[in-house]
N, C-alpha and C positions, 0 to 999 in steps of 0.2 A: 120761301114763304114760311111763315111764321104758324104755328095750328098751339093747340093744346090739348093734351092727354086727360082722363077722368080723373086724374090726381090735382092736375093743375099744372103739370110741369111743361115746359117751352119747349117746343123740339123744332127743328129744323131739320129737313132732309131734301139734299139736294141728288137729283138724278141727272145723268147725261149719258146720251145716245152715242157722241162719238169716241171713236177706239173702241169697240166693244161694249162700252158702257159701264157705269162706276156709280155708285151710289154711298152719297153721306150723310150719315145721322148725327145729329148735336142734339144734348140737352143741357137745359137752363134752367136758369129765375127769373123773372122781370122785377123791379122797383123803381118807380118815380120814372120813368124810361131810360133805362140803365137793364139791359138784356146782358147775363153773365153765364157763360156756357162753361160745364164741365171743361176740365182741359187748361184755363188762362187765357180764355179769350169773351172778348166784349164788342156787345153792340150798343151806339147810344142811338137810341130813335129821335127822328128831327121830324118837325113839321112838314106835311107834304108828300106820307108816303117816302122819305129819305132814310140813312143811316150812316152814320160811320163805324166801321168795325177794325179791329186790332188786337193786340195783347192785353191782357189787362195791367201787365207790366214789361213794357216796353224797354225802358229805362234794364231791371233784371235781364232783358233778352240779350241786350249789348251786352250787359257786364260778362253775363256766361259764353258770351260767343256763339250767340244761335241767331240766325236768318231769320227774319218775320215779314210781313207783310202789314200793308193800312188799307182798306176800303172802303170806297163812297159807291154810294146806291140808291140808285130813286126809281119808284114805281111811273113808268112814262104811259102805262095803260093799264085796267083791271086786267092782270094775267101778262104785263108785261116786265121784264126789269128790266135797266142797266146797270152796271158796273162795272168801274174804274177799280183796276188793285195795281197798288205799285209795293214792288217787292224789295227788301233789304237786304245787303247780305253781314255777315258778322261785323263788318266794325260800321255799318249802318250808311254804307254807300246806295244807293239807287242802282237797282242791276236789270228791271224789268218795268214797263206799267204795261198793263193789258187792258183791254178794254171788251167786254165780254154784254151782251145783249140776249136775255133769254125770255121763254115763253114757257109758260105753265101747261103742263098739258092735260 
């Protein structure tokens, strides 16, 4: 889920209970709905509580030979999400999709 700091800046932080537990923080901009997180990566917000997320340079990740991932996500309830991530690997095969279901808590 999406919040914002007294500065103004986007942060995302996702937590998870299984193995032990793991917690990650992102920050951002937002523009025109165009979410641009530290690091090279992006979310475009869609109608309906949706998003697709990715590199912001996809295209760059093949050329250098690094693995990426693309994800779709939509809010199926206040405090609920799904998403869909299908995973790359260097020369931009499909090696994984996962399908992950979470609840805020």
């Amino acid at each position: 889920m999406l919040e914002r700091d007294e500065n103004g800046q986007l942060i995302q932080e996702i937590n998870s209970t299984s193995g032990g537990g793991t917690s990650i923080r992102w920050n951002g901009t937002a523009q025109d709905g165009l979410v641009t997180f530290d690091g090279g990566f992006q979310m475009t917000l869609l109608p309906g509580g949706m998003y697709l997320a990715c590199p912001t340079n996809v295209a760059k990740s093949v050329a250098e030979t690094q693995s990426f991932f693309l994800e779709f996500s939509w809010m199926e309830s206040p405090g609920k999400r799904r998403r869909l991530v299908r995973t790359f690997d260097v020369q931009g095969v499909v090696v994984s999709t996962t399908y992950i279901n979470e609840t805020k808590l």
